[in-house]
C-alpha positions as CSV (number, residue, x, y, z in Angstrom):
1,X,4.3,39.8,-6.0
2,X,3.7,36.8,-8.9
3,X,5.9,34.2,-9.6
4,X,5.3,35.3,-13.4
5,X,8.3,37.5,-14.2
6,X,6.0,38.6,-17.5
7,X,2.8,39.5,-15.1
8,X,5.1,41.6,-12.8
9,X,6.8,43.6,-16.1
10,X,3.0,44.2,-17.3
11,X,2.4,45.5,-13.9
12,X,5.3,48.2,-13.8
13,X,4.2,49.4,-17.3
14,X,0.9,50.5,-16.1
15,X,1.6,52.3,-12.9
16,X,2.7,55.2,-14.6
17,X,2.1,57.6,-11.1
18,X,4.9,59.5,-9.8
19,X,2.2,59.8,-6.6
20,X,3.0,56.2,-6.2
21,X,5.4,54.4,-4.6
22,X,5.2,50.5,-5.8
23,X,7.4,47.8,-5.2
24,X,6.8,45.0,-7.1
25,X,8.5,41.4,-6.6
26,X,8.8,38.4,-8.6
27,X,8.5,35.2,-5.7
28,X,6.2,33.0,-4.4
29,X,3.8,33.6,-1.5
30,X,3.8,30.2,-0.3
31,X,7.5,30.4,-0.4
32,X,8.8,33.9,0.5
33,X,12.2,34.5,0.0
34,X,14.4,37.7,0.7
35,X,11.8,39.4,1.2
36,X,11.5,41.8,4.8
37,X,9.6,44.7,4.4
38,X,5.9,44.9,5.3
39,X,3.4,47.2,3.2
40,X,0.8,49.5,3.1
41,X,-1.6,48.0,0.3
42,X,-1.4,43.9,-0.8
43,X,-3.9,42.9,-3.4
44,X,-4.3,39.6,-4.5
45,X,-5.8,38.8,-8.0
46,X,-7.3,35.4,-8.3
47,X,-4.1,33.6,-6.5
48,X,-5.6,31.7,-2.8
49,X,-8.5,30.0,-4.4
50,X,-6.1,28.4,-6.9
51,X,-4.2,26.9,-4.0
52,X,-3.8,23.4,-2.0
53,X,-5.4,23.9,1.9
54,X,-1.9,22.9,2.6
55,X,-0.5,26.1,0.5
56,X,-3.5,28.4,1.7
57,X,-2.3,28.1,5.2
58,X,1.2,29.1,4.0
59,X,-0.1,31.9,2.0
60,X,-2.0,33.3,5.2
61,X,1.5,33.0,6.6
62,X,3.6,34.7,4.6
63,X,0.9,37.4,3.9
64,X,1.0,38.4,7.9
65,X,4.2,38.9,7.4
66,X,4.3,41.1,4.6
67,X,1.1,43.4,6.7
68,X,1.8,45.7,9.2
69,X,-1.2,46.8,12.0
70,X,-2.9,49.1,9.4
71,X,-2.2,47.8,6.0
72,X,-5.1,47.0,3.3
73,X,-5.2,44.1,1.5
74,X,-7.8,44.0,-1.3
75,X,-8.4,40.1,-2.1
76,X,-10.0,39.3,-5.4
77,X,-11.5,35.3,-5.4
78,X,-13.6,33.0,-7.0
79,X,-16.1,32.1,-4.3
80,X,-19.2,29.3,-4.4
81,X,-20.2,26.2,-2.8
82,X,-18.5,24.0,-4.4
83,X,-19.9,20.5,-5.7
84,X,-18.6,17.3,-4.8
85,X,-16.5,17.4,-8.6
86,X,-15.2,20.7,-8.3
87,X,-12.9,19.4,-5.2
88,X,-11.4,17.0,-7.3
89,X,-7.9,16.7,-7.7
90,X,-7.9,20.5,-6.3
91,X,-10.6,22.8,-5.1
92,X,-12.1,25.4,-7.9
93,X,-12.8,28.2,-5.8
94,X,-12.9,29.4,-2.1
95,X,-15.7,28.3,-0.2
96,X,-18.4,31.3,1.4
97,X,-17.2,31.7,5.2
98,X,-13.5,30.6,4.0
99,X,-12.2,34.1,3.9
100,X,-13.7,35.0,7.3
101,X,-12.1,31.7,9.2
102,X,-9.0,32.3,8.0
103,X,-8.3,35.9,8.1
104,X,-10.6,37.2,10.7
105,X,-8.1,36.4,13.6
106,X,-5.8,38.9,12.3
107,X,-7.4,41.6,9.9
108,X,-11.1,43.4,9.8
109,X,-13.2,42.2,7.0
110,X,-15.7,44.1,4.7
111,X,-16.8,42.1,1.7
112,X,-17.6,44.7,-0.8
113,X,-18.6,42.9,-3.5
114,X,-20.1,39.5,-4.4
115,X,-21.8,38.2,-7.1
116,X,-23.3,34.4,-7.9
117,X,-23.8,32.7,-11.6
118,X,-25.3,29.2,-10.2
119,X,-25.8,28.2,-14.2
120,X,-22.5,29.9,-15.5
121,X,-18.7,30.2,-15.3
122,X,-17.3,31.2,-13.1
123,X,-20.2,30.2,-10.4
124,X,-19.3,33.7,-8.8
125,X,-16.5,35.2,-7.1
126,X,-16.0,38.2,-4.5
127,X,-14.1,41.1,-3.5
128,X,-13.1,41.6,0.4
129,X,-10.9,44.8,1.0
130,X,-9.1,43.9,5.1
131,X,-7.3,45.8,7.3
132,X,-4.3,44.4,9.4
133,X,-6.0,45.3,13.1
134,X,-4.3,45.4,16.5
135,X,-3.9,42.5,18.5
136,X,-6.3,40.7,20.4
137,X,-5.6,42.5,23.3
138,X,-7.2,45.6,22.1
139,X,-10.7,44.8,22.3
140,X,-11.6,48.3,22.6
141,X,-10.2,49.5,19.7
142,X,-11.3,47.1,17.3
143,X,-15.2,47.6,18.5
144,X,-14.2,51.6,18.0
145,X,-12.6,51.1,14.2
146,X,-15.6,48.2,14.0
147,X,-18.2,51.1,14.3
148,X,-16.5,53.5,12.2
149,X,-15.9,50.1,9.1
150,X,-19.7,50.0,9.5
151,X,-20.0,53.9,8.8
152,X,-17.7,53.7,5.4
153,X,-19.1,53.5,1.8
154,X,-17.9,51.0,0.1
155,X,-16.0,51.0,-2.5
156,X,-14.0,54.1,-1.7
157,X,-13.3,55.6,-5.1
158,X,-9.5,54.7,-5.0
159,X,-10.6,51.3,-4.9
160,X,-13.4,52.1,-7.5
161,X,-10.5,53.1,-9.9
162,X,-9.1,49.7,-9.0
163,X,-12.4,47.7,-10.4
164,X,-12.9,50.0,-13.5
165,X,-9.0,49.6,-14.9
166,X,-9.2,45.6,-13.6
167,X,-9.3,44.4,-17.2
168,X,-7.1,46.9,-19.2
């Protein structure tokens, strides 16, 4: 999903994989309209640290509802501490821990890459790949797929292929 009709027609060009079955949508996440379906795989390319608290909450929202128990979403952000002038008029970047508070409640969290540029631009960003989990009810089974998140290797290499065609 983009708001960009041009960034969603790019899109459609390069999957060129009859193995895949992509839907792509022009709308807004803090606004979702028509929109019912849930999906296996959400990726988000540099869209919730560009947002208002105000429209982060809503994007969390509307996300969950696009996620079933199961799905992946692979969140791309810039992430730092932010100086006291990089919150002015809007935020920069996502804070360190921002990621975690929000999402946590509802998804399982590896962060599988960060990296930090104090001196340069941008001051660094990160990579988390989340699964939707089962409610909070099933304790058991989140410390059972916990153990098993711990055993993975991250990046997988379909999500490998995502990092190494990021900028074509």
């Amino acid at each position: 999903m983009d708001f960009a009709t041009s960034a969603i027609e790019k899109a459609k060009r390069r999957v060129n994989s009859p193995k895949l079955r992509v839907q792509f949508i022009v709308g807004d996440l803090t606004n979702l309209q028509k929109v019912e379906s849930t999906f296996d795989f959400l990726v988000d390319y540099g869209t919730l640290d560009d947002l208002q608290p105000k429209d982060r909450d809503l994007y969390l929202h509307n996300v969950l509802r696009l996620a079933h128990s199961g799905s992946l979403f692979l969140l791309w952000c810039f992430e730092w501490s932010l100086r006291w002038w990089e919150r002015f008029p809007f935020s920069l970047a996502l804070e360190p821990g921002e990621v975690e508070r929000r999402f946590r409640q509802y998804f399982r969290i590896e962060r599988i890459v960060v990296r930090t540029n104090p001196s340069g631009w941008p001051r660094g960003f990160a990579v988390y790949l989340m699964m939707r989990g089962p409610n909070k009810s099933k304790v058991k089974e989140e410390a059972i797929a916990g153990r098993e998140a711990q055993e993975r290797v991250y990046p997988s290499p379909e999500v490998q292929h995502i990092f190494e065609n990021a900028g074509n």
